[in-house]
N, C-alpha and C positions, 0 to 999 in steps of 0.2 A: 868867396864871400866872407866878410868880416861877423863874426856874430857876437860879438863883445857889445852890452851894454851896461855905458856906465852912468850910474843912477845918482852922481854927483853933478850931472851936466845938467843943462834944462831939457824940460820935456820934450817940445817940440823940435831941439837937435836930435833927440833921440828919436822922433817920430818920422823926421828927415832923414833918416839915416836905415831905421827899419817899418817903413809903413805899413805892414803887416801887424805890429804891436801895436797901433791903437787900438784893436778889437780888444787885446787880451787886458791892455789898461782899463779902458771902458769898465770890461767885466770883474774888473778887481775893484773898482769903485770910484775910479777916474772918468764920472758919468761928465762933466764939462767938458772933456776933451773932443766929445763927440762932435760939439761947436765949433766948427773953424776958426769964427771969431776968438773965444777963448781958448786957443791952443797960439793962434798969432800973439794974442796979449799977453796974458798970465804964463803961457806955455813959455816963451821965450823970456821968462824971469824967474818961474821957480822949477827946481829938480825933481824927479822922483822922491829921493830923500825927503827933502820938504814937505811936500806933496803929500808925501804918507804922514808924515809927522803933526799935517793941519788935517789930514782926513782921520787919524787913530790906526792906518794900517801898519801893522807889524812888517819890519823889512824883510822878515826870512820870509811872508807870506809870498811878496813878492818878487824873490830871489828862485824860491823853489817854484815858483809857476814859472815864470823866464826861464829857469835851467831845464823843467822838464818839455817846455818849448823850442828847446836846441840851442836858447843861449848861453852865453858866458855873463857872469855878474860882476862886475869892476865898478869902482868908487867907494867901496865898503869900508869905513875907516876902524 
């Protein structure tokens, strides 16, 4: 199993890819994602990076929740 996610792609590849991570997005404060609708719309146009950057989350916040989750963090410029 691949556990690399990388938080330059859009959301919803990512969520396609590890459906498990929506919970933990959710709880990071990616409360519309819960919407299928907006994870179809929005999701499929902007990235985690983004994402954070229009909600004020700091990226190590959500680097170190993924990592201690078992994932890999990739897209970090």
């Amino acid at each position: 199993m691949n556990n690399v996610i990388d938080l330059s792609i859009p959301v919803a590849e990512v969520i396609d890819a590890h459906p498990e991570v929506l919970d933990i997005l959710v709880e990071l404060g990616f409360a519309p994602l819960a919407n299928p609708q907006m994870r179809e719309t929005v999701g499929r146009q902007v990235s985690l990076l983004q994402g954070a950057a229009m909600h004020g989350l700091p990226i190590e916040k959500i680097q170190s929740l993924l990592e201690a989750n078992g994932y890999e963090v990739a897209g970090i410029d």
